[in-house]
VOFI-711084 format. One record per residue (C-alpha): residue in one letter; x, y, z. Coordinates in steps of 0.05 Angstrom, whole numbers, plus 5000, padded with zeros to 4 digits. Example, Ala and Ser with C-alpha at 12.3 -4.5 7.8 and 13.67 -1.06 7.14 Angstrom:
% VOFI-711084
A524649105156;S527349795143;
***
This chain:
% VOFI-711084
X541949845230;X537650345192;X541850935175;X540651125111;X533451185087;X530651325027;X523951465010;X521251074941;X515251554938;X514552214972;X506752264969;X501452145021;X504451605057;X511251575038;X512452305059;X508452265122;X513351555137;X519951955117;X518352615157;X516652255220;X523051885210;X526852535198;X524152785261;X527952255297;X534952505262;X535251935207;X539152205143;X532952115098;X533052145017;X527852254978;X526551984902;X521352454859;X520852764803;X517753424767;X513453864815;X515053354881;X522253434870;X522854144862;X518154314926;X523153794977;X529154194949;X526554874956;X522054795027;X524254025051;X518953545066;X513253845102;X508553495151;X502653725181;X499353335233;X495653505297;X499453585371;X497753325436;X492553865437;X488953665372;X492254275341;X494654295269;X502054385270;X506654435204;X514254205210;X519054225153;X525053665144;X531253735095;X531753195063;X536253005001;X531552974938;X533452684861;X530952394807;X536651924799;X537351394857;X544351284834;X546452014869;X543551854935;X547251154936;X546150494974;X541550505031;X539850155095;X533250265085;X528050295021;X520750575038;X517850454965;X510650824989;X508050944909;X501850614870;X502049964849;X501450184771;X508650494786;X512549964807;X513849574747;X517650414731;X520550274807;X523949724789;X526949924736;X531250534769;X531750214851;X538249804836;X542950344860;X539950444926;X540949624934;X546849264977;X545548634996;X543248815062;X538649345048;X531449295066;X525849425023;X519549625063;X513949625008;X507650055034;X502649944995;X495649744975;X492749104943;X496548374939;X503848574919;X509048234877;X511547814939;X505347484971;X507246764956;X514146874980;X516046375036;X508146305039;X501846055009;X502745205022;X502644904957;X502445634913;X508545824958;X513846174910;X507946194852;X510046964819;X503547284805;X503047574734;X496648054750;X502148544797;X509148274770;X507948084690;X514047714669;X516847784737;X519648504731;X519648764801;X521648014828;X528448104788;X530048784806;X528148724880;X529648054907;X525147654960;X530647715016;X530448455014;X523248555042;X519148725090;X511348895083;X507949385109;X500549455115;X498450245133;X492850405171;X492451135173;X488751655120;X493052125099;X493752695032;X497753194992;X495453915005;X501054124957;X507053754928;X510953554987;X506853835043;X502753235065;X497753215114;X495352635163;X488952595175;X487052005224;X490751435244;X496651205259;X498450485250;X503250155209;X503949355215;X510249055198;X513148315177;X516847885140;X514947515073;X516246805104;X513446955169;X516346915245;X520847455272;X528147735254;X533348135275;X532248645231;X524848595232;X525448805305;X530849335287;X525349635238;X519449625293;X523749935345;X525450435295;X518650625266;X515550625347;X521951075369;X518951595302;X511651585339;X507551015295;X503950535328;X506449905299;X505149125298;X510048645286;X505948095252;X508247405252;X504547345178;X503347945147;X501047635089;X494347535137;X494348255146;X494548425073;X489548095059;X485048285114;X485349035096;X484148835019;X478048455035;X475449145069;X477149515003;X477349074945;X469549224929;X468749964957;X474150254928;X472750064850;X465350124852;X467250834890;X471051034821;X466350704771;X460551034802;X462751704846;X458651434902;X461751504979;X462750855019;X456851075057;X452351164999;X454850484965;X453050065038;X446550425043;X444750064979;X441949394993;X442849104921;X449649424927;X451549244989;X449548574971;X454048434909;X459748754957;X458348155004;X458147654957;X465347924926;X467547874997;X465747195004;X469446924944;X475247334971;X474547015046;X474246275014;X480746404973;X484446635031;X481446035071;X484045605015;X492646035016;X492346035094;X489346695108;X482746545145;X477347115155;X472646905214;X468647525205;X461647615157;X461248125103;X455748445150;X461048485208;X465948885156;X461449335137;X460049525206;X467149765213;X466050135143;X460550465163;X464150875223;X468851215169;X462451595150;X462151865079;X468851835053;X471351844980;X476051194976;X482551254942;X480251014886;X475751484861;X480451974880;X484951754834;X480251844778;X477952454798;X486052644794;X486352324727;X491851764757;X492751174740;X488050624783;X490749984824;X485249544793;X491048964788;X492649034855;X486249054886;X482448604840;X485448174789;X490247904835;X484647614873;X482147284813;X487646984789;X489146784863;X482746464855;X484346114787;X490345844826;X486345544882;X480245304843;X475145834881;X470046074823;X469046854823;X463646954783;X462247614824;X468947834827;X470147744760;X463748174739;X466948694787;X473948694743;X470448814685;X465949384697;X471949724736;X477549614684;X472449724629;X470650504667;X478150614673;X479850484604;X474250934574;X478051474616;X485651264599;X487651074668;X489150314669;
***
């Protein structure tokens, strides 16, 4: 089913995705630009991860590279793998790589464009301005073409190209409306047969939002204030205004049919054992990039708007973060 595969994206993720998948013999395509672009043509896509013996090992992967989708044609298969500021650009330039069967398998962070598709009771089909203004990406990419995709693995760029996983290796899978589908199955046996341990979720909406209510808080006040996770938990009036964001978060998803049994306290637990890292966030700023403050944040307010949940603590949370990245030119 999945022939041709193109990769929307060849950073971090998307590039550790498309070389695993090239490993398996899939005809993998690769849309990038400037530096990116010129580093797949001259050396392929390079991956290095460790063996079974915990030993770093590099592997390189041709792959077909352009800044034009139209040259690499339709595909079977669209891994869009970029930052949510980008996709409003995506959308603009994926059309050629579109049939009407092709499958759009959007790895990302944050709520995206399609969270009310098929789901959501009463909000069900309700477009979300905060990540799709005027409906952009919902015109260009159509509901029945994806599949989400919620990554659990940390992985980086030690040069354009040459990415580098770091720990784990999960990658849940499912469709928009929920329940199982041919080609949903097709897709899981395909990304297991390329070495990811995957989940086919019967909602992944649930999943999505799980993972954002671990990194909705850390994450911003990571890039508003350079502090690691570890630093930001260790800090009880910190740690409390995290928990208290979390908990307008947990009563909105209650609210959209994505129930959190778990405390703040039992989240931050699991944040804990990931040590002192610097969240993605911060790296971003730190790389002068553009931040996914929409994706991550505003989208949960204005889900909460929709539901009638007050977020007086998230809302103090948009602010100082959009108010940080705008001094700096990056939202």
């Amino acid at each position: 089913m999945f022939q041709k595969i193109c990769v929307y994206g060849a950073g971090a993720i998307g590039g550790w995705i498309g070389a695993r998948l090239a490993a398996q013999g899939a005809q993998v395509s690769c849309v990038a630009r400037g530096a990116t672009l010129a580093a797949l043509r001259e050396g392929g896509l390079r991956l290095i991860e460790a063996d079974a013996n915990g030993q770093s090992v590099e592997r390189a992967f041709a792959v077909q590279a352009s800044a034009e989708p139209a040259e690499l044609g339709t595909q079977d298969l669209v891994i869009v793998a970029v930052k949510a500021p980008a996709m409003a650009e995506v959308a603009r330039h994926i059309g050629p790589l579109l049939g009407p069967h092709t499958v759009v398998l959007t790895a990302m962070n944050g709520v995206p464009w399609w969270f009310l598709q098929g789901f959501g009771g009463a909000l069900a089909g309700t477009p979300l301005q905060s990540v799709d203004a005027g409906g952009v990406i919902a015109r260009a990419i159509a509901p029945q073409h994806v599949i989400g995709c919620v990554v659990h693995a940390s992985c980086s760029l030690d040069a354009p190209g040459v990415v580098r996983r770091r720990q784990g290796n999960g990658l849940i899978v499912g469709e928009p409306k929920g329940g199982e589908s041919p080609r949903l199955r097709a897709l899981g046996e395909l990304l297991r047969a390329a070495g990811f341990d995957v989940t086919v979720s019967p909602q992944i909406q649930r999943d999505v939002w799980y993972k954002l209510w671990g990194n909705m808080t850390i994450n911003p006040i990571s890039a508003f204030t350079g502090a690691t996770a570890d630093r930001i938990l260790d800090d009880e009036l910190a740690r409390g205004f995290v928990s208290q964001v979390m908990l307008e978060a947990r009563e909105i998803g209650a609210r959209i049919g994505v129930p959190i049994a778990e405390t703040p306290e039992d989240r931050h637990a699991v944040t804990r054992k990931l040590g002192a890292f610097t969240p993605s966030m911060r790296q971003d700023v730190e790389a002068g990039r553009a931040v996914e403050i929409d994706a991550l944040v505003t989208s949960v307010r204005e889900l909460g708007q929709l539901t009638g949940v007050a977020t007086p603590f998230t809302d103090a949370l948009l602010g100082l973060a959009r108010l940080h990245a705008r001094q700096l030119g990056l939202y």
